[in-house]
C-alpha positions as CSV (number, residue, x, y, z in Angstrom):
1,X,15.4,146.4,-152.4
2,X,17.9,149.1,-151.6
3,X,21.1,148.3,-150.0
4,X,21.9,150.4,-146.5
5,X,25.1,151.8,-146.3
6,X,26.8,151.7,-142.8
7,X,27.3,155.7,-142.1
8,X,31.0,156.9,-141.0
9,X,31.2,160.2,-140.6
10,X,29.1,163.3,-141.1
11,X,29.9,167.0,-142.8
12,X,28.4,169.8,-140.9
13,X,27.5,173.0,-142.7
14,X,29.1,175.9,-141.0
15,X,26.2,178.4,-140.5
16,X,22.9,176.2,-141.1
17,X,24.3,173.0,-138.7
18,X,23.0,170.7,-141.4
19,X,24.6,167.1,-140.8
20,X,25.2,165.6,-144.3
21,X,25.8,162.1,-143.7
22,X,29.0,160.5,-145.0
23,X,28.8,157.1,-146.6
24,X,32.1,156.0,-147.8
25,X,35.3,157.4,-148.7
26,X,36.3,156.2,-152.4
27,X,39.7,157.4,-152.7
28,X,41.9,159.9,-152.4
29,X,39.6,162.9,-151.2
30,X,36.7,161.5,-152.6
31,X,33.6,160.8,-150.9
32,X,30.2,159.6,-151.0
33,X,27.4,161.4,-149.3
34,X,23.5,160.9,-148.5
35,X,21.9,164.1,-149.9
36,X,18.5,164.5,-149.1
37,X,17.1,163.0,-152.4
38,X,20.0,161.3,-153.5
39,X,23.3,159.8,-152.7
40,X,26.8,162.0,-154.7
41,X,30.2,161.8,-154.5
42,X,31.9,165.2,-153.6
43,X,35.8,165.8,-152.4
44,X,36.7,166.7,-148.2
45,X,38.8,169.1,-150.2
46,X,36.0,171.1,-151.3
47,X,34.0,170.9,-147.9
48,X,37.2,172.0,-145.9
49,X,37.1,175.1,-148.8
50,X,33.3,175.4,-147.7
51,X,34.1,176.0,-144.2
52,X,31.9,172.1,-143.3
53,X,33.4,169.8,-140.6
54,X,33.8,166.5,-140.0
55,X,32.6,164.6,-137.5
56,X,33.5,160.8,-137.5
57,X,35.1,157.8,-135.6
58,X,36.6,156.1,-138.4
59,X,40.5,156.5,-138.7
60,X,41.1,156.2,-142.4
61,X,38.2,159.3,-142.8
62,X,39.6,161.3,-139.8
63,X,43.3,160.5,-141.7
64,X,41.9,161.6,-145.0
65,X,40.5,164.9,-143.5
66,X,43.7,165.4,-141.8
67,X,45.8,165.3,-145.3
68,X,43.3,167.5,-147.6
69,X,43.3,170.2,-144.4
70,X,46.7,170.6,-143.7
71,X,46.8,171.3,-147.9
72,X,44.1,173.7,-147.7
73,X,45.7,175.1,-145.1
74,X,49.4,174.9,-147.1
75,X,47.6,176.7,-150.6
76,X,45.9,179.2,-148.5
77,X,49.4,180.2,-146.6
78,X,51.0,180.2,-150.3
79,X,48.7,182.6,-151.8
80,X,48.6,184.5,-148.9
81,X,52.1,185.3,-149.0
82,X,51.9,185.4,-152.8
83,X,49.5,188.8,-152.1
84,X,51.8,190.0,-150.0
85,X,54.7,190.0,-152.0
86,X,52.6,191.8,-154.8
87,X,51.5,194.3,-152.4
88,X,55.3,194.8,-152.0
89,X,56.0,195.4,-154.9
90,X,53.0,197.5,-155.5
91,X,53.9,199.7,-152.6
92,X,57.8,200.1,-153.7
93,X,56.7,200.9,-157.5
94,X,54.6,203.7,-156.2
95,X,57.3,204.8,-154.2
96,X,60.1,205.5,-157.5
């Protein structure tokens, strides 16, 4: 007999809608999904990267979201500004 997991929270894909229901968080960013032929663990740090979002009433999911998106959001300002300072320098070595 196979054992129901309780769902708490569900990725959305961003252009299809697709809800991929989320069964569990295991840790850190780690979480375990229904797929449609099989139940995987993935990380909310790849799905933020993937553009999905996260619907859910469950505080420590909605916490863990919260964490891995405001470190996407930190490495994405970091290389961001990286590019920028190359461009810099780009621009001034063209200019000697």
């Amino acid at each position: 007999m196979v054992e129901q997991q309780e769902i708490i929270g569900a990725l959305i894909h961003p252009g299809s809608g697709v809800r991929t229901p989320v069964l569990a968080l295991m840790g850190g960013d780690q979480i375990r999904v229904r797929g449609t032929y099989m139940d995987f663990e993935t990380h909310l740090r790849s799905a933020i990267r993937g553009g999905y979002t996260l619907e859910s009433d469950d505080s420590d999911l909605l916490g863990a979201w919260k964490k891995q998106r405001e470190a996407v959001d930190a490495e994405q300002s970091r290389i961001q500004q990286e590019l920028q300072e190359l461009a810099n320098l780009h621009s001034e070595g063209l200019k000697k």
